[in-house]
Structures are given as C-alpha cells and as structure tokens.
N, C-alpha and C positions, 0 to 999 in steps of 0.2 A: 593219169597213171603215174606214178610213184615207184623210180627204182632203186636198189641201192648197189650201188656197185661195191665193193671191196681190193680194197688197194696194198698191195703185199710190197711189192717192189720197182722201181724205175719201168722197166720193160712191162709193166702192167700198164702204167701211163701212156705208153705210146702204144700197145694192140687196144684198149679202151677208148682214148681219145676221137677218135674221128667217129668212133660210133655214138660216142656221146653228145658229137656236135651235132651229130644227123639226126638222132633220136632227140633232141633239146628242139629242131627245128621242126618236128612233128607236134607240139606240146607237151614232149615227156617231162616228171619231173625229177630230177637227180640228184641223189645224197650220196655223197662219199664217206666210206669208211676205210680208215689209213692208219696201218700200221706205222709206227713214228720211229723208222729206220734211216738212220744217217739225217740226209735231207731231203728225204719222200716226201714230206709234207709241204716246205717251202718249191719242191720242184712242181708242187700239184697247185700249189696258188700262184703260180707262175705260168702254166699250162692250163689249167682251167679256172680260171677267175668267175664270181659272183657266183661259185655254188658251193653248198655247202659243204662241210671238211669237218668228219666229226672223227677225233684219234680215236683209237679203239687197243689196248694192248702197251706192251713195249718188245723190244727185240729177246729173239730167243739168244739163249748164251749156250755156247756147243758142247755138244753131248747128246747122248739119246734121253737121258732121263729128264734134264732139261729140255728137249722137245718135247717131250711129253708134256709135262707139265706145264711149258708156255702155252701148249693146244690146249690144253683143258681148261686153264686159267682166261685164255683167251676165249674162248666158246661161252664162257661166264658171261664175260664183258662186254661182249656182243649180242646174246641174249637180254642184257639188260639195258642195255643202249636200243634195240629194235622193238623191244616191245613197247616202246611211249612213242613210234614211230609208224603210220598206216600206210605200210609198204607193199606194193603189189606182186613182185617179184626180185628177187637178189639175183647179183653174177659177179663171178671170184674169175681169176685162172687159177686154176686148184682150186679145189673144195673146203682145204682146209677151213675150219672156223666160223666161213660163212655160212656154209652149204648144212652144220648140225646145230647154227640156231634158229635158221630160216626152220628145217624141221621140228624142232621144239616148238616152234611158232606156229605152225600148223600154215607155213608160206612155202610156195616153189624156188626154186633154185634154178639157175643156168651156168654151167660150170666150162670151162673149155682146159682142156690138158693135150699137151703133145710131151709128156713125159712120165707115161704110167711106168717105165723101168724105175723108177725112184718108189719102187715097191711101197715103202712105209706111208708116205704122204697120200697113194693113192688109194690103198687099201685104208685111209682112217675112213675116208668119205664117201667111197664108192656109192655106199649104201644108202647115203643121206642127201645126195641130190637125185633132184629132179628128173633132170637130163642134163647129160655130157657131152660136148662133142667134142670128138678127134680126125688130125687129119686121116687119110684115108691110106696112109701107109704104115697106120699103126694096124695090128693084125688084131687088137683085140674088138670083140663082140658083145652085145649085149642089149636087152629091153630096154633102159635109159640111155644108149650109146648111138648117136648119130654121126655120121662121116660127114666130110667138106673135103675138099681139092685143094692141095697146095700147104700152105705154111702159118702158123700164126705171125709171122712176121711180117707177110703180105699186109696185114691190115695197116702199116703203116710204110711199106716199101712199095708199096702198087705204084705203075707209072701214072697212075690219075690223082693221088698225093703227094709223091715225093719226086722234085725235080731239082737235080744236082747242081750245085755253083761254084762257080771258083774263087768267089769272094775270099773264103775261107783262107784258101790254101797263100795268100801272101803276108798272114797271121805268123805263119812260119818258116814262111821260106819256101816254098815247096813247089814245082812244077809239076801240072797234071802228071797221072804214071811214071815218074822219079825217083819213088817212092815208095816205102815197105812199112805196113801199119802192122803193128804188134800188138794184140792185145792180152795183158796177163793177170789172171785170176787168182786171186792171190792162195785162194785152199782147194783148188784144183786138180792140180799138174804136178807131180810130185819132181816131174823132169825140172819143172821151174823155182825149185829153190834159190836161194839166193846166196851162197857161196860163191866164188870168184870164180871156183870151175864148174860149175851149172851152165845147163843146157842155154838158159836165156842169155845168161850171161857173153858167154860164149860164141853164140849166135850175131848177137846186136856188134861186139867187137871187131865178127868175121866179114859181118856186111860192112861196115864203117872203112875197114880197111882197104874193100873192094869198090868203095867210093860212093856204097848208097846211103842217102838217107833214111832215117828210119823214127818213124813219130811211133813212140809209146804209151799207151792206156795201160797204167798202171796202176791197179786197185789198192796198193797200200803204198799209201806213198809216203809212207816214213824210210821207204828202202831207196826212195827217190836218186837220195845222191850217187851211187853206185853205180846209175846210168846217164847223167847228165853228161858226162864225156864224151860217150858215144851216140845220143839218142836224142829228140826230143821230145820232152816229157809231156804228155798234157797236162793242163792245171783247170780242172774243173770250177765254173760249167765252161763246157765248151760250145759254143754259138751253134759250129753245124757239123756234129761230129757225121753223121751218115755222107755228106759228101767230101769230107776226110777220108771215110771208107772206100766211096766211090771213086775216088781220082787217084787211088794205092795200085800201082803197080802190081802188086800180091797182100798177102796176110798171112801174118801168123797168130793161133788164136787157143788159149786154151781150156775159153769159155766155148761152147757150143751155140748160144745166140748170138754171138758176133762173127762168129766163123760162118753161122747161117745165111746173117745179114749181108758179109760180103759177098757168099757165091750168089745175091739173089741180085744183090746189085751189077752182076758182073766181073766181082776180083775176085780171081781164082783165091783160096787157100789152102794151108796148112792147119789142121787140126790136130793138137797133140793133146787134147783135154783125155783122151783113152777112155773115154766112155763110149759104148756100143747104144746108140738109139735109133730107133725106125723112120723117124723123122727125119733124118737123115739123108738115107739109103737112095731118094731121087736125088739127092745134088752129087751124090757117090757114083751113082752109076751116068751121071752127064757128063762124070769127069772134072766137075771145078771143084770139088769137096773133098782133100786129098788127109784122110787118116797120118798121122806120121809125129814122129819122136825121136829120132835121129839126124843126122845131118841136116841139119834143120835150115843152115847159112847155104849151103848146096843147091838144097830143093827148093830154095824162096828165091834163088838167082833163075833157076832154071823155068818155072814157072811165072818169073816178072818178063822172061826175055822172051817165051815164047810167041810167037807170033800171030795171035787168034783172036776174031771178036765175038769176046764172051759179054760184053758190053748186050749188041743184037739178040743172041743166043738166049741170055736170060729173060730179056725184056719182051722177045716173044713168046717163050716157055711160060711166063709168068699171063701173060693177054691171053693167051690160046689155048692154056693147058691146066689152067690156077682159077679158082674161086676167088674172088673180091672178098678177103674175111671181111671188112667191115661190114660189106653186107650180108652178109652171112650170119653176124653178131644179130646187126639190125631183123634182119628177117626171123632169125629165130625167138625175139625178143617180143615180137610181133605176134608169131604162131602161136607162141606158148598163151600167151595173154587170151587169143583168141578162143583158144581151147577152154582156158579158165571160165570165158563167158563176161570176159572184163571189158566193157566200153569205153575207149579212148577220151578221153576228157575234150 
C-alpha cells in the first residue's frame, strides 16, 4: 500500500510522525509531499530519513488573493506530481491542496482539522475529501465527518511517546519550574507588537525584575535584540524544545498549538492569541488553559506560584479520558483502505 502524506508545516511533522513509523512497520509505503516553507524540508530529512520528499509548491505571500492563487496554483502542481504516482490514499491536516487533487484523481483522501473556525481553508475542501476527522469538541457534523477524544497534539505528547528530560534545561541555565516560557507568533497577537510599550515587551521586563527567568520562542527573530536583556532567546533548532515546555513553571503563548501543548503537558497557561476555538474549551474548563491579554506579568506570577499538580492531572486526563491520536491516524488509515477493498502488500 502506497501513501502520500502532505506536509504544510512543522506541527504537521510531529502529529504525522509516529504514525508513519507505525504504519512504515506494517509494510506501508510512504511518499512525502512538502510544502518548502522556511526549513520544512530539511526538518523532514532530519525526522524522517530514507523516504521520499518530493516539494510540491512554494510559500503563500499574505493576502487573500494571494491565498487564493497559491491554492489553485498549488492544486496544479500536486495534481501533476500524483498522477505519475500509484497512490492508494492521501492525508494532509487541512485539506487544502491535497484533498482537490486526490479527487481529480479519482483517489481518497483522509484529512484531520481541529480548526474549521479558520472558515476559508475549510470551506475550500470540505467537499473534496474523503473523510474528515475532528476532535469531538468541535460541534460540527457531517457524512464525511468522524469524531476521536482528545487533541491532535496527543499524537505526539501521549505519555507512551513523549518522556520529559532535563538534559535540556542546563543548555540554558535553567532549574526544573524556575521558569516562564513565552511563546510569540509573530502575526498573531496584536497585543504583541513590538514597541517598547507592547504588551510582550512589557511583560518579559515585569518578570525579569521580579527575578524570573524567562526563555523565549521567538518567531521573527530579527526583533531578537529588543529581548536579549531581559530573556533568553531560543536559536533554532532547538534539541528538546517540548521538555523546555514541560519543566516551565507557566506559559505565555500567543499561538494556540503551544498554549495547547503546554496545558497537556501540565504547565498551566496564558493564552492571548484572542481567537475563540472548540478545541479549546476542555483545557478551559480543567482550568489550565487560561484566555488573557492583560496583565499578563501578574497572571504568569500567580499561576507559576500556585501550588498544584497539574503535572498528574493532565497525564491522567490524557490515559483516561483521550484517544491515542496516532492510533487513531493509523486505525483510520487502515479502515478506509479496507473499505476500498485494497490488500495490504
């Protein structure tokens, strides 16, 4: 069997990854197609070695109508790259791209989203994949829409993959919970500007003063120097940024997949990305997944000092309460195929 997965961004490599080694160990066989964003590509031959990596595309440049036209120009070039290829099945996160030349091709699709509020992306594809699935706290429904428990992040934060070390943390200085990880998105957050009186700004000064330290994931980092005084900056790649995550004290974050990542690993956060998603709404009402855009130096004191293990908390939430996405990948990778009436090699 012959798949092709579809590679958009970082965070697609690590919810794909574990399933690809499972499914590589059943006899499947696996082609990558990667969008050639920043250093997607060398991150993917560095995480998945001996298989194939074929680009497809280049990055979209911002704007609506340039999104448009990179999707259409890209659905081109994907289409002509898969048809000299006898593929049994495709799977994207989002649909985009993949999922309308898989059906030009008259091939199935397996798509996974937990952000149909990003209206445009989902409405391109809806209709052109296969099947969908979402977690099960997204409210929408549908004949190609199948639910799972839990998080797409789990597929690489489950405790039967990811076990935290402290190798890491003397990289930087840093003592287990000491510590306040910040992560900022650079077209996000509008609180996070980069004026001298901006929210982050501001923040990272309040803490430093207060005696914490504070490691920064800093997406553009040509603003780098502006926080070097106060902060320590990462400088990609970084060896083990998730147990960086884990041994934080708090978080402040105003991407949504690393604000995610932390309440799963146990550090409570701060989320000020102000976007409203359903995916959400479990880490919100456990109480580690804290909305906020204001006193931001305040609420990441009061939150690092509290005295609670969320550590426990999540790691049984997560055994007890959560779907194994990679199995979940693999399982459904498996049904669909079987449905097709397609024999395992």
């Amino acid at each position: 069997m012959r798949l092709v997965f579809d590679i958009h961004h970082p965070a697609d490599i690590n919810f794909f990854k574990n399933a690809i080694n499972e499914l590589l160990s059943r006899n499947f066989e696996v082609i990558i197609t990667a969008l050639p964003r920043g250093p997607l590509v060398e991150i993917l031959k560095n995480e998945l070695p001996n298989l194939d990596i074929l680009v497809v595309g280049k990055e979209s440049k911002k704007g609506l109508l340039n999104k448009v036209n990179y999707t259409v120009k890209r659905i081109i070039e994907l289409y002509n790259v898969l048809k000299k290829i006898d593929f049994n099945l495709s799977l994207g996160f989002g649909g985009e791209g993949i999922s309308h030349a898989s059906f030009l091709l008259g091939k199935p699709s397996l798509v996974f989203e937990d952000d149909p509020e990003y209206t445009l992306s989902y409405l391109s594809y809806k209709f052109f994949a296969t099947r969908i699935l979402m977690n099960n706290s997204i409210s929408i429904t549908g004949r190609k829409i199948q639910k799972y428990n839990g998080f797409k992040e789990i597929a690489y934060l489950h405790p039967d993959y990811f076990i935290p070390s402290t190798k890491v943390l003397s990289q930087y200085q840093v003592e287990p919970f000491k510590y306040i990880f910040v992560r900022e998105v650079d077209n996000v957050s509008l609180n996070y500007n980069h004026l001298e009186d901006a929210q982050l700004y501001r923040t990272c000064q309040k803490l430093k003063a207060q005696g914490y330290k504070i490691i920064l994931s800093l997406e553009n980092k040509s603003l780098m120097h502006k926080y070097i005084d106060s902060c320590l900056v990462l400088k990609e790649p970084v060896t083990d940024f998730y147990s960086l995550l884990y041994y934080a004290s708090a978080c402040i974050s105003s991407g949504d997949t690393v604000a995610r990542e932390a309440c799963l690993l146990g550090t409570p956060c701060l989320y000020t990305g102000g976007r409203v998603m359903a995916a959400n709404q479990p880490l919100i009402e456990l109480g580690i997944f804290n909305e906020c855009q204001e006193s931001l130096s305040e609420k990441a004191v009061e939150i690092a000092n509290k005295l609670y293990d969320w550590k426990s908390v999540m790691r049984s939430f997560i055994v007890n309460h959560c779907d194994d996405t990679t199995a979940i990948i693999v399982k459904n990778v498996e049904g669909m195929l079987n449905i097709l009436g397609c024999d395992k090699v």
